[in-house]
N, C-alpha and C positions, 0 to 999 in steps of 0.2 A: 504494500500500500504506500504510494507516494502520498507529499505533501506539497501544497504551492501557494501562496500566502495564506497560510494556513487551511487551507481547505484540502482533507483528505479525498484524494482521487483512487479512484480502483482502475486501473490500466490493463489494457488485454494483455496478454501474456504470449508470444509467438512464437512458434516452432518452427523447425526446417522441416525436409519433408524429404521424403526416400522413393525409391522405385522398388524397392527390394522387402519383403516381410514373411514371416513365420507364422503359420496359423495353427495354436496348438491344441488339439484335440485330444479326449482321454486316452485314445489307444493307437493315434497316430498324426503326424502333424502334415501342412501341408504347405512349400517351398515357393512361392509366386515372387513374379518379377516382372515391371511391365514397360514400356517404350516411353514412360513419363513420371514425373515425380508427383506420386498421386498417392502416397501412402503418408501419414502423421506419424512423425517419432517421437510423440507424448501428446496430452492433454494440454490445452489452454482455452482461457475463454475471454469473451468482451465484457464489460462494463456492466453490462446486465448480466452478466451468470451462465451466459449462454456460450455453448461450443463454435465456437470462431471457423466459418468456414472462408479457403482464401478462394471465394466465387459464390455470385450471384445466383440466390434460389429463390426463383419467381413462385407469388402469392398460388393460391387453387385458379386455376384455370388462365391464368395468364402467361404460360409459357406461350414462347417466338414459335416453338417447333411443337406442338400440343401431340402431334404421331408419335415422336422420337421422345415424349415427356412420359408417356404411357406407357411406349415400350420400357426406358429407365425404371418406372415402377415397379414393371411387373417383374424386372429383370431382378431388382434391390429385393424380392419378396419371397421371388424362386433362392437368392441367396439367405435370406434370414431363416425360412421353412429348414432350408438343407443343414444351416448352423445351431437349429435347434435341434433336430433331430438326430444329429450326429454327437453334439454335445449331451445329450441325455441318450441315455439307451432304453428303447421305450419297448415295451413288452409284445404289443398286438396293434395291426393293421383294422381300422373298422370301418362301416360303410352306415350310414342310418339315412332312411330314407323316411318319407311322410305320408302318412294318413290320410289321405283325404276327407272322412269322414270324422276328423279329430282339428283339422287345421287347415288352412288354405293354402294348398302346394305349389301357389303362382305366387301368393303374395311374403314378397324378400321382408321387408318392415314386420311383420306378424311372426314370420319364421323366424328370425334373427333376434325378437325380445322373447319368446319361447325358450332358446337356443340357449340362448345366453342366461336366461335363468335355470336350466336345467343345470349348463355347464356351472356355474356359480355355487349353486348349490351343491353338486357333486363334485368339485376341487375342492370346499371349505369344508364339509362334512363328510363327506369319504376319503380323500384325498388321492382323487383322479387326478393323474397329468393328461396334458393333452394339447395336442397342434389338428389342428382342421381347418378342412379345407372345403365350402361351398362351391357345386358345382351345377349348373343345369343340366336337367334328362335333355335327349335330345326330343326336339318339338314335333310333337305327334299332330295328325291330322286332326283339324276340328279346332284344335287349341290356339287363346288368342296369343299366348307367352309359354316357353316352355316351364316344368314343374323343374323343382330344387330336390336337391339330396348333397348328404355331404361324404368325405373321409377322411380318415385322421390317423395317426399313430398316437399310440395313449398309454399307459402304466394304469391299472386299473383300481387302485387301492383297494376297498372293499364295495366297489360298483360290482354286482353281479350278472354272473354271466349262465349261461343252460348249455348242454350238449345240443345242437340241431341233427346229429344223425347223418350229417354230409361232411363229407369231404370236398377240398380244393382240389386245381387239376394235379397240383402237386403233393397232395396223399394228405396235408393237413387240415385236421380237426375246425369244423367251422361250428363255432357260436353265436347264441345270439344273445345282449344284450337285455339282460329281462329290464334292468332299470330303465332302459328310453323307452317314456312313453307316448310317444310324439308320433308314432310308426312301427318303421321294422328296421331291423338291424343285421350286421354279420360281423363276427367278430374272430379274425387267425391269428392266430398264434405266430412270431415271427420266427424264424429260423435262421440258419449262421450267413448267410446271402443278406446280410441287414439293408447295405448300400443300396443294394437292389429296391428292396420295399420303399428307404428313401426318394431313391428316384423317379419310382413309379408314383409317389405320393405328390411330390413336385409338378409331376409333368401335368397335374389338373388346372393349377396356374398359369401354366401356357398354354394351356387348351381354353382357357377363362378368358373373355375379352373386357368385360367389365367387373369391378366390385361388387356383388352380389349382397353382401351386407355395408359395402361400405369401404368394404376391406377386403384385401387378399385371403388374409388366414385370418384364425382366431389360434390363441395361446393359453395355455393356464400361466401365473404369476408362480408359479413354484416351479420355474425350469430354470437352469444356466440356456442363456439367451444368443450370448456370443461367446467363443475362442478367445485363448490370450492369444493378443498379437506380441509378438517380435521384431520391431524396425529394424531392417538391417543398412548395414552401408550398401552406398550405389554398388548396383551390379549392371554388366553391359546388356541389355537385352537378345542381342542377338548371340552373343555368346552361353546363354540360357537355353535358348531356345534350341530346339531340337527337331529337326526335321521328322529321324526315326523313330523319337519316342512320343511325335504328335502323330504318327501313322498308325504306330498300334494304341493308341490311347494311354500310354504312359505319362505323358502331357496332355492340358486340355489347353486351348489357346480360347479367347473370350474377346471383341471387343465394347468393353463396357460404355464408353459412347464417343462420339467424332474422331477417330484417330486414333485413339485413346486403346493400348490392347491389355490387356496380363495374361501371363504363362503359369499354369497350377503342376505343379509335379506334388506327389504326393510319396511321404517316406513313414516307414514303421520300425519298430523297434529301436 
């Protein structure tokens, strides 16, 4: 805290910034590097308390490029989903779908305070984790709007669950969720291909064109959210990158917007 004829001033605090960083995950971390200095080597903030960004981030609906603002979105959303779900090791894949006869399957607003009081209630007094993800059925004939269902990856505390008597195509036990009573449910059990379910969980966000609540996902408050980062010093990008290990997927190359790329390699033990 400075002072200047007497008047204590609270001053932003600024950091340099790296192209280079460590994303560390419980059971393996993950190596990026990207063709600009786009990563923070600490914490600072402005005047107001807030995290100091060095660029301009336009109000709701006033972005220059409103296409390339939406894809960013959903791009920042597919990454948050995958860093929760990775940072927590969540037990079972679900699917709950809607009632008709209980609730209105078209209408988002009604679903969504339903939703969100189920989930409430069942993170604070069972203590269910949970990331989900609303998605539209596809729009059947007759209908003015397609109906909603969601999927999630969840920890189920003491939410109960029944045998249904069926199997997946892959020989696993499928349940169903007796607590949602909103509709109908399925509930699998995940198995050692974790990343896989991840992925498959993600890719409803890219398949998603608009907010269906509002928002991408929903989250419970009892997860680790994000990875520790690691700033590292400048690395070359191009000497990073890797032809062969972007051909079999050893590398993933990404660019996150105008120009702008990162290289993810991914290392264990």
């Amino acid at each position: 805290m400075a002072e200047l004829s007497g008047v204590r001033l609270r001053l932003p605090r600024f950091e340099t910034r790296t192209n280079a960083r460590l994303k560390l995950y419980p059971f393996f971390y993950v190596h990026q590097v990207s063709n600009s200095d786009i990563f923070s080597r600490g914490d600072f903030e402005t005047s107001d308390g807030k995290p100091f960004r060095p660029y301009v981030v336009p109000s709701k609906g006033n972005a220059k490029d409103p296409e390339r603002s939406h894809y960013e979105s959903r791009r920042r959303a597919v990454s948050a989903v995958r860093d929760i779900a990775l940072c927590n090791i969540f037990e079972y894949m679900f699917t709950w779908t809607l009632d008709g006869s209980l609730i209105d399957r078209y209408d988002s607003k009604e679903i969504y305070k339903k939703v969100r009081s189920f989930l409430t209630h069942a993170s604070s007094r069972k203590g269910f984790k949970y990331v989900l993800i609303p998605e539209y059925h596809k729009q059947k004939e007759g209908e003015d709007n397609p109906a909603i269902h969601m999927h999630g990856l969840c920890c189920l505390g003491s939410v109960q669950i029944s045998p249904s008597g069926l199997n997946d195509k892959s020989g696993r036990p499928i349940f169903n969720m007796v607590d949602w009573n909103w509709g109908f449910s399925t509930c699998v059990p995940l198995d050692l291909n974790y990343k896989r379910a991840v992925n498959y969980v993600t890719k409803y966000i890219t398949e998603t064109e608009v907010k269906i609540f509002g928002k991408w996902y929903l989250s419970s408050r009892n997860l680790l959210k994000r990875p520790d980062i690691v700033p590292l010093d400048g690395e070359t990008f191009e000497e990073f990158r890797d032809e062969e290990k972007l051909a079999d997927k050893r590398q993933i190359e990404r660019t996150v917007y105008a120009g702008v790329k990162i290289v993810s390699e991914e290392f264990h033990g």
